[in-house]
Each structure stands twice: as C-alpha cells, then as structure tokens.
mmCIF file of the C-alpha atoms, coordinates in Angstrom:
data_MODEL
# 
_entry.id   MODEL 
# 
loop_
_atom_site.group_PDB 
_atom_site.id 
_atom_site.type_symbol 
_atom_site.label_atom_id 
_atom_site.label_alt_id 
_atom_site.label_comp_id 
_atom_site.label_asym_id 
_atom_site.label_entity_id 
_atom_site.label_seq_id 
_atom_site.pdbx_PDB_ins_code 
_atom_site.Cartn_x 
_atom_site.Cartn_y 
_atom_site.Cartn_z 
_atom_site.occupancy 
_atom_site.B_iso_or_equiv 
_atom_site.pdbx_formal_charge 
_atom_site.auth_seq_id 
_atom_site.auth_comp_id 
_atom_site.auth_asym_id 
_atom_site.auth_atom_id 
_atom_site.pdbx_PDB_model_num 
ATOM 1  C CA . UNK A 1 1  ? 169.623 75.175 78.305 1.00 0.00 ? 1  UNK A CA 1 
ATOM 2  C CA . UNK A 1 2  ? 168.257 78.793 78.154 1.00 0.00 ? 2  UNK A CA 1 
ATOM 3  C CA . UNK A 1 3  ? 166.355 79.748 81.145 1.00 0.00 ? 3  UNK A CA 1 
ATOM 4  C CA . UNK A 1 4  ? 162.729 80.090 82.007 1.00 0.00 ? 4  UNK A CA 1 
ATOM 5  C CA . UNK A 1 5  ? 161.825 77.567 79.442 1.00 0.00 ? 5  UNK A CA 1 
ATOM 6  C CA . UNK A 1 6  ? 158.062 77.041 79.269 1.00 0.00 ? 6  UNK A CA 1 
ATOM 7  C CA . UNK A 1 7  ? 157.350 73.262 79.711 1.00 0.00 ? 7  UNK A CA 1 
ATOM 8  C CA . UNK A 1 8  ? 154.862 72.729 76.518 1.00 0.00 ? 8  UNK A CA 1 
ATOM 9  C CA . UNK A 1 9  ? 151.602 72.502 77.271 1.00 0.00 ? 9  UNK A CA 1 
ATOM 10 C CA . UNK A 1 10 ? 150.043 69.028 78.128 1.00 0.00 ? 10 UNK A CA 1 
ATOM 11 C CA . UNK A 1 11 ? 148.719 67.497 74.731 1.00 0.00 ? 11 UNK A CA 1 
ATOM 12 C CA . UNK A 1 12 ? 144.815 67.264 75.376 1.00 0.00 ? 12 UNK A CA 1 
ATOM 13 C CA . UNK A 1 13 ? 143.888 63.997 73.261 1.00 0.00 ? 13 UNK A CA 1 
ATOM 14 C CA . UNK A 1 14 ? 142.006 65.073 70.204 1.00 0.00 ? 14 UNK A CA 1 
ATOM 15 C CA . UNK A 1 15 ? 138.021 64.178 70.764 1.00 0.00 ? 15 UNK A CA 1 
ATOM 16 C CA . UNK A 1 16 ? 136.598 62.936 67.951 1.00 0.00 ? 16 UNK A CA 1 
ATOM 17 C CA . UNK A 1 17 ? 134.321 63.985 66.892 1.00 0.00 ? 17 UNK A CA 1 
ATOM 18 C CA . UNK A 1 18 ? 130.700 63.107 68.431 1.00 0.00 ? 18 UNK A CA 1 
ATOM 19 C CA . UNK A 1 19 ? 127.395 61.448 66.222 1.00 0.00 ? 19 UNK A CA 1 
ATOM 20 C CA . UNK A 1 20 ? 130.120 59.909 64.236 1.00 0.00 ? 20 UNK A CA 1 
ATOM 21 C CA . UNK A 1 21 ? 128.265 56.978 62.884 1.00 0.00 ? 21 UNK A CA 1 
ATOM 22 C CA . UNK A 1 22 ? 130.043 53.770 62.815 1.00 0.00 ? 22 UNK A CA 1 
ATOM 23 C CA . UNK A 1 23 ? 130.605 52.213 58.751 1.00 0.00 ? 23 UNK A CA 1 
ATOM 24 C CA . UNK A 1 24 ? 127.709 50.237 58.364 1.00 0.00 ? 24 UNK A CA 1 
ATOM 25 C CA . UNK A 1 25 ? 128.664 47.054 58.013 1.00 0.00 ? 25 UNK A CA 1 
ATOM 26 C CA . UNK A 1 26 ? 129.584 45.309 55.194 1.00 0.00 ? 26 UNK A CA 1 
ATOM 27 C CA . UNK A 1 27 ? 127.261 42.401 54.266 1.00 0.00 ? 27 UNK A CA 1 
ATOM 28 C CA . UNK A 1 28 ? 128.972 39.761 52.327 1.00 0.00 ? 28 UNK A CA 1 
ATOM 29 C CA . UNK A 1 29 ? 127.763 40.012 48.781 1.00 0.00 ? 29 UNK A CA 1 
ATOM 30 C CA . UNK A 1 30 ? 126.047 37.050 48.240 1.00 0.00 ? 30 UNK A CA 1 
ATOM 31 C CA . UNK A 1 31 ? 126.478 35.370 44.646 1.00 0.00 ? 31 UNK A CA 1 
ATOM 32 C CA . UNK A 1 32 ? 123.401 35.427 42.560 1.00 0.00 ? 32 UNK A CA 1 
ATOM 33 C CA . UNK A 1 33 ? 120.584 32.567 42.992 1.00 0.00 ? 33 UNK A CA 1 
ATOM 34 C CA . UNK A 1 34 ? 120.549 30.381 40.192 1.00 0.00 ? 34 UNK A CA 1 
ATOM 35 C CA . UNK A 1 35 ? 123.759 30.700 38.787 1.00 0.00 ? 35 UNK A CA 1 
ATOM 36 C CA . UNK A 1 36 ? 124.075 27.589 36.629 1.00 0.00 ? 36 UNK A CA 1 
ATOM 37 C CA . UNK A 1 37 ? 127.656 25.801 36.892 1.00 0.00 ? 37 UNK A CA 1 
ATOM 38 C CA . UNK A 1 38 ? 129.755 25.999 33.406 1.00 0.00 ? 38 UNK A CA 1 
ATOM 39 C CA . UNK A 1 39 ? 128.394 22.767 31.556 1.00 0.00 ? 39 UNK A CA 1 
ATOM 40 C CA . UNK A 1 40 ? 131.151 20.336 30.868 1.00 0.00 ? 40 UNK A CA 1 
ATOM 41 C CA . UNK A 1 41 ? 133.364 20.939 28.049 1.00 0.00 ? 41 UNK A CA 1 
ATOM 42 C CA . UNK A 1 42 ? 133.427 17.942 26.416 1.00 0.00 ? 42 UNK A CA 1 
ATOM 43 C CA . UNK A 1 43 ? 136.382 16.986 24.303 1.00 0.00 ? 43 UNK A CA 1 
ATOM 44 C CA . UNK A 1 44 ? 135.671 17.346 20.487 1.00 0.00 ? 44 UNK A CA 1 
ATOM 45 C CA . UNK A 1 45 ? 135.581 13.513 19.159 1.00 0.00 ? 45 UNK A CA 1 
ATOM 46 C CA . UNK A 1 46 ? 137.109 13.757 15.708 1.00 0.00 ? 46 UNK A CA 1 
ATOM 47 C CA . UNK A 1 47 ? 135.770 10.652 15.019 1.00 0.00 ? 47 UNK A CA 1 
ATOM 48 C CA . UNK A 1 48 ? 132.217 12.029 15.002 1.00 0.00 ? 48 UNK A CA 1 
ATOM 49 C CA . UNK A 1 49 ? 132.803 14.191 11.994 1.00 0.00 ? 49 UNK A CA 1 
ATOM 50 C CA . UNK A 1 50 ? 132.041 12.803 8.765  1.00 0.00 ? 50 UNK A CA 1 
# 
C-alpha cells in the first residue's frame, strides 16, 4: 500500500444532542365510560308476524 498513509482519524461518537426531552409517555387510551354493550340481536320470529 502507498506510503505515509494517514491512519483516519478516531471516530468521536456523535453527542446527542443535550435538553432532548424524552417522548412523553404514552398513556393507554382508555375506552369511553359508559359505553353500553351492543344489545342482543335477537333472531326475527316469523311466527310473530301476522
């Protein structure tokens, strides 16, 4: 290899950036209060139609 080569400089690790603020975290969305459960679907009785 050609001489006099310069051995590349050392890599500094990249700082991140400081008073980065960490994702707030995410509260589990909570279903609404109250939600009433589908009523029953009750099979239509021919027999109740006249």
């Amino acid at each position: 290899p050609t001489m006099n080569v310069e051995t590349a400089p050392v890599q500094e690790p990249v700082m991140p950036t400081m008073n980065v603020e960490p994702a707030p975290v995410q509260e589990p969305v909570t279903p609404t209060m109250n939600v009433e459960p589908a009523p029953v679907q009750e099979p239509n009785d021919n027999s109740e139609i006249l």
